[in-house]
N, CA and C of each residue as an Amber inpcrd file, in Angstrom:
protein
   465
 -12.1360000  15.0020000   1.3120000 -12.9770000  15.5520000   0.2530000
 -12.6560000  14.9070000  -1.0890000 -11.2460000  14.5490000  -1.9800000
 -10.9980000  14.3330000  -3.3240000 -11.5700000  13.0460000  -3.0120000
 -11.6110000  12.0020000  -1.6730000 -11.8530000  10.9100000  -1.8900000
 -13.3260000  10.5550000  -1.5810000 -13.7920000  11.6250000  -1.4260000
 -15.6540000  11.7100000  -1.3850000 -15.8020000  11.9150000  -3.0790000
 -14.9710000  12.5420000  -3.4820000 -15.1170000  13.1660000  -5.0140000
 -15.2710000  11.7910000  -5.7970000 -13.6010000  11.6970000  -5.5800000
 -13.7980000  10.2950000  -6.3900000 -14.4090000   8.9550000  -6.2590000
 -15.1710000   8.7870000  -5.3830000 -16.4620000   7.7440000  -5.2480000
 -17.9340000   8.1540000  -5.1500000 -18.0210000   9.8180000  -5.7800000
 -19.0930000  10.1030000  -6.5700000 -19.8090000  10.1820000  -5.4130000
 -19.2820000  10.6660000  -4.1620000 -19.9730000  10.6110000  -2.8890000
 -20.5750000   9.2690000  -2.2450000 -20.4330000   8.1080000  -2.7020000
 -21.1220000   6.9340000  -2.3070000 -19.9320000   6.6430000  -0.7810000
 -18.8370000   6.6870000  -0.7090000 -17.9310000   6.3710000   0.5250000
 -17.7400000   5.3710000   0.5440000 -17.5520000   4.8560000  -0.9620000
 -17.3810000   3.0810000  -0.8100000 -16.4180000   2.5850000  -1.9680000
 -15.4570000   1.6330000  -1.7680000 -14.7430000   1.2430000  -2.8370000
 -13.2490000   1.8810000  -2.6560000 -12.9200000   1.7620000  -1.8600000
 -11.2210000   2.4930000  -1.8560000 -10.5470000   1.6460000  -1.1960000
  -9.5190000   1.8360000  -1.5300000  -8.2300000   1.2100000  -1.3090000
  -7.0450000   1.9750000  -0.5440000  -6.3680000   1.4190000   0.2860000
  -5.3940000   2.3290000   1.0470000  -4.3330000   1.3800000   1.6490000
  -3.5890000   1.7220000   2.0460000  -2.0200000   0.9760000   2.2860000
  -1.6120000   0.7580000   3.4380000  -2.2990000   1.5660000   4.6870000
  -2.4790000   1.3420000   6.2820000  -3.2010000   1.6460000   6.4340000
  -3.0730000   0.5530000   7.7160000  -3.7910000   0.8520000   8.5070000
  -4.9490000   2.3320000   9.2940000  -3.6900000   2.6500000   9.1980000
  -4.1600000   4.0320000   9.6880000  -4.8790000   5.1410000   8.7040000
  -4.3490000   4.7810000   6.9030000  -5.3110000   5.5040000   6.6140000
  -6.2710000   4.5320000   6.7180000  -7.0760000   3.5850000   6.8710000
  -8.8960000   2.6290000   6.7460000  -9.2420000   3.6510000   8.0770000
  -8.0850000   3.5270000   9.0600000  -8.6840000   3.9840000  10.2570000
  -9.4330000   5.4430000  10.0340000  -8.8100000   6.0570000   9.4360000
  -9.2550000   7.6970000   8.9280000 -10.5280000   7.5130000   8.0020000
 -10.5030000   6.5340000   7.1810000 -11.5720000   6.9180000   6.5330000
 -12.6520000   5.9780000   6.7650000 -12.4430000   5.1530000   7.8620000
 -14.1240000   4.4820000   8.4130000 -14.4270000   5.7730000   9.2460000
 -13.8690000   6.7160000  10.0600000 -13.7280000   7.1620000  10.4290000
 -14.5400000   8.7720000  10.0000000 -14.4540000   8.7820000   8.6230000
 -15.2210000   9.9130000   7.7640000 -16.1430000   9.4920000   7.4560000
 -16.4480000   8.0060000   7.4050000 -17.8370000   7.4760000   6.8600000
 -17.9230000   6.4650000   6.1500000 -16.6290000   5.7340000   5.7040000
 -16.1150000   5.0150000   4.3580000 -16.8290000   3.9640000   5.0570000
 -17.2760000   2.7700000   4.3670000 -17.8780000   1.5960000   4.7550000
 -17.5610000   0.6480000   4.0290000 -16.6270000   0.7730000   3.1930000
 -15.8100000  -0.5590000   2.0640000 -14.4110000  -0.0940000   1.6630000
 -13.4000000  -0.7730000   2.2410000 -12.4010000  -0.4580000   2.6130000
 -11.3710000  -1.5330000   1.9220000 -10.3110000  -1.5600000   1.3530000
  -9.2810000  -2.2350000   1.3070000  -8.2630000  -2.5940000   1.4940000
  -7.5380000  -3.0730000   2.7560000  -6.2560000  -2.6570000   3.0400000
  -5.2010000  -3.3920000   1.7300000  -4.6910000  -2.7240000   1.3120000
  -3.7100000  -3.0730000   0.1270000  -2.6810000  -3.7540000   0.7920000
  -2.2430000  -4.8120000   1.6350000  -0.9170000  -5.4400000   1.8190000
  -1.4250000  -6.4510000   2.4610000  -0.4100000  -7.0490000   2.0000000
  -1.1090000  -9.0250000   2.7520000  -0.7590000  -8.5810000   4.2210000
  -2.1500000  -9.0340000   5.0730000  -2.0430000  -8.8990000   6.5940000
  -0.8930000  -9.3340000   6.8750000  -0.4840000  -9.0680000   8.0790000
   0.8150000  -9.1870000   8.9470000   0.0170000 -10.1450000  10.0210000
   0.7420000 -11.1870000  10.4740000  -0.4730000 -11.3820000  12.2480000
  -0.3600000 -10.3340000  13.1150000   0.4290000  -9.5730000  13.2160000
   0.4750000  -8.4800000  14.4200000  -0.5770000  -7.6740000  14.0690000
  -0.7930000  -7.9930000  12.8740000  -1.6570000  -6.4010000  12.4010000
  -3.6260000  -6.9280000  12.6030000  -3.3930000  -8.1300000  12.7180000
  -5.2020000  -9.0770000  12.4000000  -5.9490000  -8.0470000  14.0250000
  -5.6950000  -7.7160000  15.0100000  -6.5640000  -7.1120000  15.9070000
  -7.1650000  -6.0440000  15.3890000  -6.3520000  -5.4260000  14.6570000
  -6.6810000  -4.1530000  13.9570000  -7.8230000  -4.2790000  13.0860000
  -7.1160000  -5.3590000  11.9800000  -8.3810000  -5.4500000  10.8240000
  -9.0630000  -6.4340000  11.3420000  -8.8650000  -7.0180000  12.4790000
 -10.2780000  -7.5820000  13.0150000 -11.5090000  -6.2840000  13.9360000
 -10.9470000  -5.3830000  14.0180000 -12.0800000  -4.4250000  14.3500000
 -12.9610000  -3.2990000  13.3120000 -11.7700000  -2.9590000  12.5140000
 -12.3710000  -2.5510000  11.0550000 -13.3490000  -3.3840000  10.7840000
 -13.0380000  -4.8730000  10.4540000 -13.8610000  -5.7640000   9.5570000
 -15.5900000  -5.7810000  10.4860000 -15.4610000  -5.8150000  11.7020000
 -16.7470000  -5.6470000  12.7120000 -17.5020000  -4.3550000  11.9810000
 -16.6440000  -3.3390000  12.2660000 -17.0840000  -1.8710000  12.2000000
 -17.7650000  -1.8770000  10.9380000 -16.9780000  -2.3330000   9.9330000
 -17.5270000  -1.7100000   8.3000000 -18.2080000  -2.8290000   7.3060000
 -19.2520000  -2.0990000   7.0170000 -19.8210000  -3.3700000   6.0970000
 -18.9540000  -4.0040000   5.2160000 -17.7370000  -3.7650000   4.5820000
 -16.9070000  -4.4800000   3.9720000 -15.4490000  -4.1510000   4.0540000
 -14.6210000  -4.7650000   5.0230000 -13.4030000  -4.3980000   5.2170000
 -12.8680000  -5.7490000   4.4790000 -11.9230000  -5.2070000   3.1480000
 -11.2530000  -6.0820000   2.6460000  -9.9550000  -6.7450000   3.2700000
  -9.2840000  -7.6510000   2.6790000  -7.7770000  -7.8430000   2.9180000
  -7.1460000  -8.7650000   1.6440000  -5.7130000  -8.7620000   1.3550000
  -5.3080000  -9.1620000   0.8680000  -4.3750000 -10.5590000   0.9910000
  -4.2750000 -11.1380000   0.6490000  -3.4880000 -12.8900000   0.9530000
  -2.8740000 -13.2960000  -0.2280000  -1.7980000 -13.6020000   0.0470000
  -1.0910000 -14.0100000  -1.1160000   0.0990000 -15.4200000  -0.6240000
  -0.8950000 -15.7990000   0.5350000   0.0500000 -17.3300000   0.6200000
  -0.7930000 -17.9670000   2.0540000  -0.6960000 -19.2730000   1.6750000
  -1.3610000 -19.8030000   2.6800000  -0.9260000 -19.9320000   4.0240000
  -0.0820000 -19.1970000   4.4200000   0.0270000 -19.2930000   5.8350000
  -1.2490000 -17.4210000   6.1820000  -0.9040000 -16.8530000   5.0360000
  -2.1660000 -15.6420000   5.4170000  -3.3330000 -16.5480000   5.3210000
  -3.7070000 -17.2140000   4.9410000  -5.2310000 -18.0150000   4.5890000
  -5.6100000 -18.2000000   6.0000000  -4.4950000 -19.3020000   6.4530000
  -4.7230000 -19.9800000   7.6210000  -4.4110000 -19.0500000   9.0430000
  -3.8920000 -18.1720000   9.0950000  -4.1630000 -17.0040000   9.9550000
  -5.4300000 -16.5670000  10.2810000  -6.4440000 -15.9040000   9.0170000
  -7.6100000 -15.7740000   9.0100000  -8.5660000 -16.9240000   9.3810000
  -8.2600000 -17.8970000   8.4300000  -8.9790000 -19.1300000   9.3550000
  -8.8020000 -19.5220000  10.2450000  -7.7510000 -19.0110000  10.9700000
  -7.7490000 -19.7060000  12.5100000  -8.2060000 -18.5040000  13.3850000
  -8.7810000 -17.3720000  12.5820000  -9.3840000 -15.9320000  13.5860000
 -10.1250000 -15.6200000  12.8150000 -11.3050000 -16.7010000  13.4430000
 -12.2900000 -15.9220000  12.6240000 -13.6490000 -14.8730000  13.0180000
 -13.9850000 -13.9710000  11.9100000 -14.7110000 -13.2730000  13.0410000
 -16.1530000 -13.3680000  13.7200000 -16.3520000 -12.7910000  14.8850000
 -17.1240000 -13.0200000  15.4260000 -18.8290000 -12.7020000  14.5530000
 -20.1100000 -13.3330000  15.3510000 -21.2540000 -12.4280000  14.5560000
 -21.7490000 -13.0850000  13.2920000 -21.0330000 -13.9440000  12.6840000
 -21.0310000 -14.5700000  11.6340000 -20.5470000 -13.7760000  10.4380000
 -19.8270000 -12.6380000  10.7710000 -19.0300000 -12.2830000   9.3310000
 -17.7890000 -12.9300000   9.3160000 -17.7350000 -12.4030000   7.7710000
 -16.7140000 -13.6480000   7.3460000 -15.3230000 -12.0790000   6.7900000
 -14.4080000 -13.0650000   7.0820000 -13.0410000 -11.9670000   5.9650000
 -13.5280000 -12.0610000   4.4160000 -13.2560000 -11.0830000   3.8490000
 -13.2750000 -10.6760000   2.4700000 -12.0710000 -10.5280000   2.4000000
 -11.3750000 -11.2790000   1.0620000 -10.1460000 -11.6460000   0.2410000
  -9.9730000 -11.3270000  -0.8100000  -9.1200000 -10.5160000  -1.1500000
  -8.9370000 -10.6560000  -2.5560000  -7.1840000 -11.7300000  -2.7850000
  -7.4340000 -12.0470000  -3.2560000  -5.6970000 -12.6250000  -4.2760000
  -5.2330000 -12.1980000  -4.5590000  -4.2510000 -11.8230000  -3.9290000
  -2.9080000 -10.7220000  -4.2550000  -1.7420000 -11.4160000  -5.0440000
  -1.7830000 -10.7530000  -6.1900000  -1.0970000 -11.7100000  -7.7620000
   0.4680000 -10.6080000  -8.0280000   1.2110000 -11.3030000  -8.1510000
   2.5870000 -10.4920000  -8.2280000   2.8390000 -10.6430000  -9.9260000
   2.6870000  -9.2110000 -10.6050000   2.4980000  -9.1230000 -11.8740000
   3.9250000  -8.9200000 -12.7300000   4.4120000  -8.6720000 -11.8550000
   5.9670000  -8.0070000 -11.9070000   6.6640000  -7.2200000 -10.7660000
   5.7090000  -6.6570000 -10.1410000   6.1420000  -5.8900000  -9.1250000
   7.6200000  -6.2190000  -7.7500000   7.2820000  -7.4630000  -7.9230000
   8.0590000  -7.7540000  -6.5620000   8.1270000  -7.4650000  -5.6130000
   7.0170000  -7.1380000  -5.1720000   7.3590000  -6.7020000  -3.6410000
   6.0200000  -7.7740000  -3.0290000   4.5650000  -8.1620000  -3.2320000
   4.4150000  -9.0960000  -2.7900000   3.1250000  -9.8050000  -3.6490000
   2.4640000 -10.4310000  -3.2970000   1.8650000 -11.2390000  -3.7400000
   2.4210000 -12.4090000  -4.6320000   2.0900000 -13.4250000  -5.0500000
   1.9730000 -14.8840000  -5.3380000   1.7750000 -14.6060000  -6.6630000
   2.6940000 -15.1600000  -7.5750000   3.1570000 -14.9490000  -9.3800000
   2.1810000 -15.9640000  -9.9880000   1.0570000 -14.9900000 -10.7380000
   0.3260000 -16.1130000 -11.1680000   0.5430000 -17.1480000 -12.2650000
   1.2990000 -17.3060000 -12.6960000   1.9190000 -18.6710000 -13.2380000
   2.7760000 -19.5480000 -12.1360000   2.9060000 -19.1710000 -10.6210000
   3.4280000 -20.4060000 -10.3900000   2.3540000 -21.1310000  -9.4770000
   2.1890000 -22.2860000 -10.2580000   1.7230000 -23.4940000 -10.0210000
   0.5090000 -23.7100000  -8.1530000   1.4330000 -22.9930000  -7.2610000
   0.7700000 -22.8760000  -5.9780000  -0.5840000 -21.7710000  -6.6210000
  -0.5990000 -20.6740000  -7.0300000  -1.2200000 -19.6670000  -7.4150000
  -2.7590000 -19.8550000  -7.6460000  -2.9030000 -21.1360000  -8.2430000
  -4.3730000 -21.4420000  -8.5810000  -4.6810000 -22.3470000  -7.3880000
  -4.1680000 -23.2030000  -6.5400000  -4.6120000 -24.0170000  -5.4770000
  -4.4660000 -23.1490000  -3.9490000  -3.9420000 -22.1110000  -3.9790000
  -4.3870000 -21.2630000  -3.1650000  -5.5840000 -20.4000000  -3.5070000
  -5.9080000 -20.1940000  -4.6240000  -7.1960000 -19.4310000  -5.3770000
  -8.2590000 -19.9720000  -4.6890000  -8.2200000 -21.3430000  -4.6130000
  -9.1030000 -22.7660000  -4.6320000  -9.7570000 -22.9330000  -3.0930000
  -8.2910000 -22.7270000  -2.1640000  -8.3050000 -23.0170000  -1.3850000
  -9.5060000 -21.7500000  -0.3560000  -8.8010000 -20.8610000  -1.1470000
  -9.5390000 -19.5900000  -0.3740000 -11.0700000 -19.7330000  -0.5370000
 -11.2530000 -19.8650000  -2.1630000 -12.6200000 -20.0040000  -2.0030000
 -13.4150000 -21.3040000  -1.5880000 -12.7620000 -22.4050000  -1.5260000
 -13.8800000 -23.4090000  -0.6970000 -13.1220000 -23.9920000   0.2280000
 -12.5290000 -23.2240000   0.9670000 -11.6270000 -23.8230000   1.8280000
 -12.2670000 -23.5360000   3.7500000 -12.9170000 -22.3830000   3.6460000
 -13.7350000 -22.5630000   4.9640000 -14.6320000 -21.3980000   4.2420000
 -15.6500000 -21.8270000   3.6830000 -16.4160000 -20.1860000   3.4720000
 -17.2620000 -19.9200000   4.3560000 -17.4210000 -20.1760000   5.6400000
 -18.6360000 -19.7660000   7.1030000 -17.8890000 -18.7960000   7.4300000
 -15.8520000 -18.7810000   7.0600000 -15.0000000 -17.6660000   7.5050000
 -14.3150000 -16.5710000   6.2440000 -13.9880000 -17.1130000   5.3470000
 -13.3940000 -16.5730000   4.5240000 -14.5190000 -16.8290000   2.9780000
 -14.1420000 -15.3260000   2.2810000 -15.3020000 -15.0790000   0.7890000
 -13.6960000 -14.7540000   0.3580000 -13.7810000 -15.7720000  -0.8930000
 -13.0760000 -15.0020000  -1.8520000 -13.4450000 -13.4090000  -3.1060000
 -12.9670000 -12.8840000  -2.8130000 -14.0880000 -11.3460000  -3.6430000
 -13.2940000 -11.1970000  -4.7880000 -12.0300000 -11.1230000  -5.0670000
 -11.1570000 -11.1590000  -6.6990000  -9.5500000 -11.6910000  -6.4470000
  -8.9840000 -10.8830000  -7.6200000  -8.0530000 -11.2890000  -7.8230000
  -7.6810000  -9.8600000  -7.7900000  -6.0710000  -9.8160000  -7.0440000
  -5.8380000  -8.2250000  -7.4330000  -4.3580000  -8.0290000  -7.5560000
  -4.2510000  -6.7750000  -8.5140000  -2.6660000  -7.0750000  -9.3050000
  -2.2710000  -5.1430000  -8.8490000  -1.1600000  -5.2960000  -8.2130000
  -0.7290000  -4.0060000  -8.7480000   0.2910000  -3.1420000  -9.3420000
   0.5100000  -2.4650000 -10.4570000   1.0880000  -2.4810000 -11.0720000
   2.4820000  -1.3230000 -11.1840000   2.8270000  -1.7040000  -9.3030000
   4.2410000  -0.6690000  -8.9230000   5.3890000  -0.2400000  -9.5870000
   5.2240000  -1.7450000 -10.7970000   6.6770000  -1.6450000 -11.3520000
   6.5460000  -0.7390000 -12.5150000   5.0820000   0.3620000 -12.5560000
   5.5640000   1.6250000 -13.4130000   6.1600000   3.0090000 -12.9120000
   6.4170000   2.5980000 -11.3340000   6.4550000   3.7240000 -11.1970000
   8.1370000   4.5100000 -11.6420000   9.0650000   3.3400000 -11.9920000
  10.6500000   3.7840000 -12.7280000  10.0130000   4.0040000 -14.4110000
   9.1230000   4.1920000 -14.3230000   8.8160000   4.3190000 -16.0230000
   9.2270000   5.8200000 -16.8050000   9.4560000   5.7850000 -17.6210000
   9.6720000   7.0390000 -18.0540000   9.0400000   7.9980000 -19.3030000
   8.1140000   6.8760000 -19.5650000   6.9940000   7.3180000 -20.9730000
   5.6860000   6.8270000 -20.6050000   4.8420000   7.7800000 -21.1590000
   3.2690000   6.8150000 -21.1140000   3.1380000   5.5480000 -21.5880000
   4.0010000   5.4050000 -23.2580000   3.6560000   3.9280000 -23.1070000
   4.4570000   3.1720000 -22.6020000   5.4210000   3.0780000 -21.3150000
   6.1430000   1.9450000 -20.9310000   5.0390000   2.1410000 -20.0080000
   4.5880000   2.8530000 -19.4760000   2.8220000   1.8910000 -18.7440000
   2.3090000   1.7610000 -18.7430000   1.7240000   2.0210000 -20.0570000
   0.8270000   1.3880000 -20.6620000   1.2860000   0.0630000 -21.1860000
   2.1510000  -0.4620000 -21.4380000   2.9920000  -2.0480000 -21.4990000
   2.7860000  -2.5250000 -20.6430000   3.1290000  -1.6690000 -19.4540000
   3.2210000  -2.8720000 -18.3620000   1.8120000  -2.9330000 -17.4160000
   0.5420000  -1.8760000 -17.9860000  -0.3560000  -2.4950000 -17.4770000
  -1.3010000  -3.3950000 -18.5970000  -0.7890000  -3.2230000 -20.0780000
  -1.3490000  -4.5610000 -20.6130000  -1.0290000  -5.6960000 -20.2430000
   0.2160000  -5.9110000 -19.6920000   0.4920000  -7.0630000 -19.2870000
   0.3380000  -7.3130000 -17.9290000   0.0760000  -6.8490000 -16.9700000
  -0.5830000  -7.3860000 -16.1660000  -2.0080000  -7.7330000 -15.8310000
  -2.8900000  -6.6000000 -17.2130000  -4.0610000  -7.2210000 -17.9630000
  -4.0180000  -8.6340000 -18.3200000  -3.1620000  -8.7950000 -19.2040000
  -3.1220000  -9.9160000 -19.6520000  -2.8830000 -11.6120000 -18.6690000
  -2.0050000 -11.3060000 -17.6660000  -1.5790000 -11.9400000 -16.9460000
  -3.1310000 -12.1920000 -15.4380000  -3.3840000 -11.1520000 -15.2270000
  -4.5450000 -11.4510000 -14.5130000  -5.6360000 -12.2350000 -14.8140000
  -5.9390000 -11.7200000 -16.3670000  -6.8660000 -12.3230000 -17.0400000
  -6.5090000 -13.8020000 -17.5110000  -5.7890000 -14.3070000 -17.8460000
  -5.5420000 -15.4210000 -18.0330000  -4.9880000 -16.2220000 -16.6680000
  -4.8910000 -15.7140000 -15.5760000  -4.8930000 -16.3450000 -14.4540000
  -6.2080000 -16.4260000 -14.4730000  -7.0420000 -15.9260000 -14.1660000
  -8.5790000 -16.1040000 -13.5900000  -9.0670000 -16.9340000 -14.8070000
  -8.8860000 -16.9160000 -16.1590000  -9.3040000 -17.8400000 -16.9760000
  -9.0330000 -19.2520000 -16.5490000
């Protein structure tokens, strides 16, 4: 229900961290989905049946051996994986630091690198490292700056 709420009843546009929750909520009706963590290969059967099932099952990649995983499974029907760029803002735990140098030629790669299989759809940052915060504005700092840092990556 809060997550019917908060997409204004449309069932589209969310984000979730397993598997198992996409599974729950294609499951309620959701039809645009994001799994928040760079695929695993053990895990591609999975979000290769989501991605069939739902008009837009996202995923995240943040290094080219995830690229080339997807491109070497691709899906059937003529859909393609939807990508976002998973950008490590500070967080540390995963995605690809957009100032280093690989960061924009994997950007590159994703988007004209097989597009009959893979759409690049954004860039995406998240901003874990507020959660030791201890004031509103130390996160509000640290999501200007990963404002800042996103945005001038994609610039």
């Amino acid at each position: 229900e809060g997550a019917a709420l908060a997409t204004g009843g449309t069932l589209r546009g969310i984000v979730v961290s397993t598997l198992a929750e996409a599974r729950f909520f294609a499951a309620g009706g959701f039809d645009d989905i994001l799994y928040a963590f760079p695929v695993p290969g053990w895990r591609l059967p999975e979000c290769s049946a989501l991605a069939q099932q739902l008009q837009a099952f996202q995923l995240l990649v943040d290094s080219p051996q995830g690229l080339e995983l997807l491109r070497q499974n691709p899906l059937p029907g003529g859909k393609r994986w939807l990508v976002w760029l998973k950008v490590d803002c500070g967080n540390g735990r995963a995605g690809i630091r957009p100032t280093d140098p690989e960061a924009l030629a994997l950007a590159r790669s994703i988007a004209q690198g097989s597009p009959e299989v893979v759409t690049l759809v954004g860039v995406y940052a998240h901003c874990g490292n507020t959660y030791g915060c201890r004031d509103i504005p130390a996160i509000q700092a640290i999501a200007r700056d990963t404002t800042n840092a996103v945005l001038s990556f994609v610039t």
